[in-house]
C-alpha atoms as a printed R data frame, in Angstrom:
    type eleno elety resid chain resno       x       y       z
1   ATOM     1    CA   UNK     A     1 332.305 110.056 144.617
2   ATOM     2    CA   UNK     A     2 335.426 111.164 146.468
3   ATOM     3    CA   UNK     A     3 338.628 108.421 146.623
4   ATOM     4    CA   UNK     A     4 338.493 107.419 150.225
5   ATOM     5    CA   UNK     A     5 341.739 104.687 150.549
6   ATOM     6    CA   UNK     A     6 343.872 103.089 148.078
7   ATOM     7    CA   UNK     A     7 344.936 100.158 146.850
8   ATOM     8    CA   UNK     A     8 346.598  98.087 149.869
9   ATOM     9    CA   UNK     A     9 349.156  95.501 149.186
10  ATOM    10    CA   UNK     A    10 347.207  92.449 149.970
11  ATOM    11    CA   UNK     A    11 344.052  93.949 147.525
12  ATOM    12    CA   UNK     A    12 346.972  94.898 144.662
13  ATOM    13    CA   UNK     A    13 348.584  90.962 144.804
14  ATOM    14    CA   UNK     A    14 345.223  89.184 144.717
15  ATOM    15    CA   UNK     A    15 343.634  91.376 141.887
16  ATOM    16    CA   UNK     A    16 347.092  90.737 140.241
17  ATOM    17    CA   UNK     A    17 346.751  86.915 140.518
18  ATOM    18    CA   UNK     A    18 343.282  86.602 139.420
19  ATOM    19    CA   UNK     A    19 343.868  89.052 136.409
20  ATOM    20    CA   UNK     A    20 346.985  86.478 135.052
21  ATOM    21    CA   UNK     A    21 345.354  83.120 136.331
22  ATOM    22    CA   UNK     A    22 341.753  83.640 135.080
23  ATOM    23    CA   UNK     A    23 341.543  85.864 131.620
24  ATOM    24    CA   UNK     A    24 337.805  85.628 132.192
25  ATOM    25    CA   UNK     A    25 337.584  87.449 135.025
26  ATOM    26    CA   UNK     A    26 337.098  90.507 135.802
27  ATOM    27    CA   UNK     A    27 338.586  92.614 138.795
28  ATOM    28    CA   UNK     A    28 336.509  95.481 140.444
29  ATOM    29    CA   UNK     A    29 337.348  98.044 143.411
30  ATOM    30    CA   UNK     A    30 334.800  99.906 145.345
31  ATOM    31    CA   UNK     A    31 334.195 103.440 145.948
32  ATOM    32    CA   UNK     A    32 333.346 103.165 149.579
33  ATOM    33    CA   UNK     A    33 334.460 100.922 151.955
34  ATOM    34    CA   UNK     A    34 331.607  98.113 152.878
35  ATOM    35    CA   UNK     A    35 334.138  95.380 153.962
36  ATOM    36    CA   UNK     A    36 334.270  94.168 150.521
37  ATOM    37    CA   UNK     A    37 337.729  94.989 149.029
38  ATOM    38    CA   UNK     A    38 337.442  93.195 145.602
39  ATOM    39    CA   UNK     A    39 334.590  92.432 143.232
40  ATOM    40    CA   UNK     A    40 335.430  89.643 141.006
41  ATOM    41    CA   UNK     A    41 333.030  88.514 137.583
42  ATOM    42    CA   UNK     A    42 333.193  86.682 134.656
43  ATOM    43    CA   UNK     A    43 333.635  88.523 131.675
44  ATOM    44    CA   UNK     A    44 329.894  89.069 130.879
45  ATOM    45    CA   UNK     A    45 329.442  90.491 134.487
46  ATOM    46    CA   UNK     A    46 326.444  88.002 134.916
47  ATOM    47    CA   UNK     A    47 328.675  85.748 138.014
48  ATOM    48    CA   UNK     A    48 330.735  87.232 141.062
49  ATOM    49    CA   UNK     A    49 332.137  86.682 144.103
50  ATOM    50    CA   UNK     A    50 332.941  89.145 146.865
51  ATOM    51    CA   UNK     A    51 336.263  89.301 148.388
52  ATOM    52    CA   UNK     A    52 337.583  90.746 151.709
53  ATOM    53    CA   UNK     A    53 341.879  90.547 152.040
54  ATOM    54    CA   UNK     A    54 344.222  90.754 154.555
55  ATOM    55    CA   UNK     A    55 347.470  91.045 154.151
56  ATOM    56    CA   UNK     A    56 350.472  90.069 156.738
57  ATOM    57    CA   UNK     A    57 354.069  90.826 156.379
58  ATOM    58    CA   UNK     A    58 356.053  87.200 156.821
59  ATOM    59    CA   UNK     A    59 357.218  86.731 160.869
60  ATOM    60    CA   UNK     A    60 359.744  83.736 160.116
61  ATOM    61    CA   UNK     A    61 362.617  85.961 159.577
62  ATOM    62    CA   UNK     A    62 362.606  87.091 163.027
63  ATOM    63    CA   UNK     A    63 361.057  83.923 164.440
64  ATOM    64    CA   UNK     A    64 362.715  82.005 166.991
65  ATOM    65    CA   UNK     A    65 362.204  78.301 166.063
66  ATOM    66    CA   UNK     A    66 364.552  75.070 165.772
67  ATOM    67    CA   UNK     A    67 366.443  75.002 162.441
68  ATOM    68    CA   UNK     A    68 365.409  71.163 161.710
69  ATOM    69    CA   UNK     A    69 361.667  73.694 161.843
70  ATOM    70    CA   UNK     A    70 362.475  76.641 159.976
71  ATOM    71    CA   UNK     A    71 363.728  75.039 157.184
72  ATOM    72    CA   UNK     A    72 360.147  73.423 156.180
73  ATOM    73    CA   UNK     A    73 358.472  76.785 157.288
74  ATOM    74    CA   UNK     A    74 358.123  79.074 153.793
75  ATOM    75    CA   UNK     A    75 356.001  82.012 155.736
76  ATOM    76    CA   UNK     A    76 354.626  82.576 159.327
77  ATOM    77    CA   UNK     A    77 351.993  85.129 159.261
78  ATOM    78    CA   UNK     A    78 350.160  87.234 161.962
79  ATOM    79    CA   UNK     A    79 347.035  88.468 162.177
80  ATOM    80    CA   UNK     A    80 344.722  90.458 164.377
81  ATOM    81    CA   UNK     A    81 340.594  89.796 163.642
82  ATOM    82    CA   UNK     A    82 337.806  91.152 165.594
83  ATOM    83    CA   UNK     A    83 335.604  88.349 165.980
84  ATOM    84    CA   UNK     A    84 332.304  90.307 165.049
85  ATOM    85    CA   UNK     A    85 333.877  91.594 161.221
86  ATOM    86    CA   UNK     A    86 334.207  87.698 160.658
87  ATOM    87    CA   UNK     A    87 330.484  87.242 161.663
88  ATOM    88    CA   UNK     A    88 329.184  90.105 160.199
89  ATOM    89    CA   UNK     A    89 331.283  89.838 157.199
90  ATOM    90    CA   UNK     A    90 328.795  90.694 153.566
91  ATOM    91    CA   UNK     A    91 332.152  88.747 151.490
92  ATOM    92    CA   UNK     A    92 331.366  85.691 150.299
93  ATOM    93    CA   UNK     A    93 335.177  85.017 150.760
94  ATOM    94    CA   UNK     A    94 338.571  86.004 152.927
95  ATOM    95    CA   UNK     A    95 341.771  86.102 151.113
96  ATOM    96    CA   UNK     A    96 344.456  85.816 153.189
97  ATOM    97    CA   UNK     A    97 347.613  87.094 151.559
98  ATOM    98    CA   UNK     A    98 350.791  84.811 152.809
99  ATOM    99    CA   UNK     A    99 353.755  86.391 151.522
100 ATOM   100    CA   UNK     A   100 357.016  84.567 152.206
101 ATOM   101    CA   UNK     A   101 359.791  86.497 152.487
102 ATOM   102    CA   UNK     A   102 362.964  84.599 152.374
103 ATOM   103    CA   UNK     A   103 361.580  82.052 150.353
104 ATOM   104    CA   UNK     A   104 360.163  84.468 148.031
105 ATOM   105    CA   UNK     A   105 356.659  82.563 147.888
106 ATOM   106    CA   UNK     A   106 353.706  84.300 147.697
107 ATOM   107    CA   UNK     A   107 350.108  82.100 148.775
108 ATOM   108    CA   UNK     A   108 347.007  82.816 149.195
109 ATOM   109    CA   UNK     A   109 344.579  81.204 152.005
110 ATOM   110    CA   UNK     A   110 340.550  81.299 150.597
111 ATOM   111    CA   UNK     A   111 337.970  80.381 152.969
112 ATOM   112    CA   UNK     A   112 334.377  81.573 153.574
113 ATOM   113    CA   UNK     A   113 334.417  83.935 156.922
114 ATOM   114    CA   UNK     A   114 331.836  80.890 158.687
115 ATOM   115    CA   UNK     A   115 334.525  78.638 157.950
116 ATOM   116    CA   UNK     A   116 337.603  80.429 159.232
117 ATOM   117    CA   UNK     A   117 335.040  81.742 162.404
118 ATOM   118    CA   UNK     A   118 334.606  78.017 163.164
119 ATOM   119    CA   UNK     A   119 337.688  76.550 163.088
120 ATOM   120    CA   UNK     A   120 339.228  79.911 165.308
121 ATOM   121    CA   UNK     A   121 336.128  79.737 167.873
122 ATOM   122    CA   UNK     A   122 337.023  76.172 168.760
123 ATOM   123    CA   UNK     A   123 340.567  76.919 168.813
124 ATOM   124    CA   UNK     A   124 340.377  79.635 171.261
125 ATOM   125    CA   UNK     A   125 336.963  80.264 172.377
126 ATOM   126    CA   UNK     A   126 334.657  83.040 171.370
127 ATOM   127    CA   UNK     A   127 336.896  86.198 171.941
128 ATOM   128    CA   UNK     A   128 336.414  89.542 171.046
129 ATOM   129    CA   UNK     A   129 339.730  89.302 169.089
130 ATOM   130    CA   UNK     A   130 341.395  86.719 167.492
131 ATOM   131    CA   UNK     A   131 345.008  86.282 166.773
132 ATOM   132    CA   UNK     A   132 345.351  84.218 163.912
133 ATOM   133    CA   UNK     A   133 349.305  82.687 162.730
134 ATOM   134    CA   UNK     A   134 348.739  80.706 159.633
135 ATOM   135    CA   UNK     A   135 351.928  78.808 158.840
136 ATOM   136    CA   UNK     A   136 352.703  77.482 155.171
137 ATOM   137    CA   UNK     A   137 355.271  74.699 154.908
138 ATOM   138    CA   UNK     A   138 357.563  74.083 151.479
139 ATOM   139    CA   UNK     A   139 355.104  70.645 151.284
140 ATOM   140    CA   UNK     A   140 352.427  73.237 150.361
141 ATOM   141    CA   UNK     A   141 350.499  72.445 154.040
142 ATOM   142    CA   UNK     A   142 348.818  75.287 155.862
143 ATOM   143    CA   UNK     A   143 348.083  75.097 159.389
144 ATOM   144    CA   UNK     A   144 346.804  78.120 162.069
145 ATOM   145    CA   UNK     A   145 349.392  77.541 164.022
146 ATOM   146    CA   UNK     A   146 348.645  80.050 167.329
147 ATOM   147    CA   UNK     A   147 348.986  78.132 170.368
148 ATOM   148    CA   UNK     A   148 350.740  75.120 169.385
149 ATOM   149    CA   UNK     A   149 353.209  73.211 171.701
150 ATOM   150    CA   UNK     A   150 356.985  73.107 171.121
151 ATOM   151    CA   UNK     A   151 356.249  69.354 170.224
152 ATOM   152    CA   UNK     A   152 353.410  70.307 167.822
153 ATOM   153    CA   UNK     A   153 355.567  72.795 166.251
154 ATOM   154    CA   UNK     A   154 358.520  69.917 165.643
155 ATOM   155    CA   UNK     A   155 356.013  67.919 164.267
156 ATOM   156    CA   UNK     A   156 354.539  70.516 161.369
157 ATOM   157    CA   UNK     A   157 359.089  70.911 160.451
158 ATOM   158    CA   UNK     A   158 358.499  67.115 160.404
159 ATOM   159    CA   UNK     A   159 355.771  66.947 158.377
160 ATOM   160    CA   UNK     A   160 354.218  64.945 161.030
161 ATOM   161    CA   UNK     A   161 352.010  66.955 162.463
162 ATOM   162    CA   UNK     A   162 347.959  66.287 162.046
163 ATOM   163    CA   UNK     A   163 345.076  68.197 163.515
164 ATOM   164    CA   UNK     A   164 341.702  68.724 161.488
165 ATOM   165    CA   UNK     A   165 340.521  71.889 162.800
166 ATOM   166    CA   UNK     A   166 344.414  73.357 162.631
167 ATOM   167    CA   UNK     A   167 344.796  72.078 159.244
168 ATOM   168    CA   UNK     A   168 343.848  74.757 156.602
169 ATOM   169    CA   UNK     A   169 345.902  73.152 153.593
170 ATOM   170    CA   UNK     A   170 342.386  72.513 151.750
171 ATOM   171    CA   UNK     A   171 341.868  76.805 151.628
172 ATOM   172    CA   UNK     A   172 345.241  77.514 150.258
173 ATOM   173    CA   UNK     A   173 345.608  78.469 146.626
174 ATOM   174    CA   UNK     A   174 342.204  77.204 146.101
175 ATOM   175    CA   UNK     A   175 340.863  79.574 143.962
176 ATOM   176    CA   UNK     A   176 337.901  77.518 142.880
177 ATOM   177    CA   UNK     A   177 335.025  80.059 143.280
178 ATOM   178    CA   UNK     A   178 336.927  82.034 140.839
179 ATOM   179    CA   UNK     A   179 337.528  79.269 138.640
180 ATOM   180    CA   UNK     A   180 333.527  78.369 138.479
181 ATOM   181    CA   UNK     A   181 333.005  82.190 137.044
């Protein structure tokens, strides 16, 4: 065995939660890459769940949005999938690491890769690539947010905003299949 890749970001802050939020839990790295980043069991290794995480720096700094917006935004992210890793994906789950930079907020969307493939392929249609922004609003809502009209994206600053295939909220922080280890 010969170390291949580090520790990323993303894989460091989601090992890091799961170690302090579930004692009984334990958090494994493999020695080659298989498109599983993070092996996660109870504590007599008889349970576990496979993780794959991305990680995406926070965009609302730089973003050009209304202020009556921005100030119910606490992280835009960005990110780049090709469609056929989400198909073929072996991880029984996608942690998406949502770190919010000037509100200092760190979240954590967990979905099955069917799930987010779904919702993205009637979004956008079956492309090759899919650019995914998944906001997160200070009401602790999640939406995927690519696409959306300037009246859309008044109504998520307004809390207003409703649309079941662009609402996410139910995947963030819901560490559940960790919790049932």
């Amino acid at each position: 065995m010969r170390p291949m890749f580090t520790v990323h970001a993303g894989e460091f802050l989601v090992g890091q939660h799961i170690e302090t939020n579930f004692k009984d839990t334990r958090v494994w790295l493999p020695s080659k890459d298989t498109g599983v980043d993070l092996l996660v069991t109870n504590a007599r290794h008889s349970r576990g769940v496979t993780l794959q995480v991305k990680f995406s720096r926070d965009f609302l700094p730089i973003m050009k949005l209304a202020a009556s917006t921005r100030q119910h935004l606490k992280a835009c992210t960005w990110f780049s999938f090709d469609r056929s890793k989400i198909a073929q994906s072996t991880a029984d789950l996608w942690v998406l690491v949502l770190l919010g930079f000037e509100s200092k907020s760190r979240d954590y969307l967990v979905v099955k890769p069917k799930e987010l493939l779904n919702r993205l392929d009637k979004l956008h249609g079956k492309t090759a690539r899919h650019q995914v922004y998944v906001w997160i609003t200070h009401d602790h809502r999640a939406w995927l947010a690519r696409g959306l009209s300037t009246a859309e994206t008044r109504a998520v600053g307004q809390g207003t905003f409703g649309h079941r295939d662009r609402d996410v909220s139910r995947f963030l922080n819901n560490w559940s299949p960790i919790h049932r280890l």
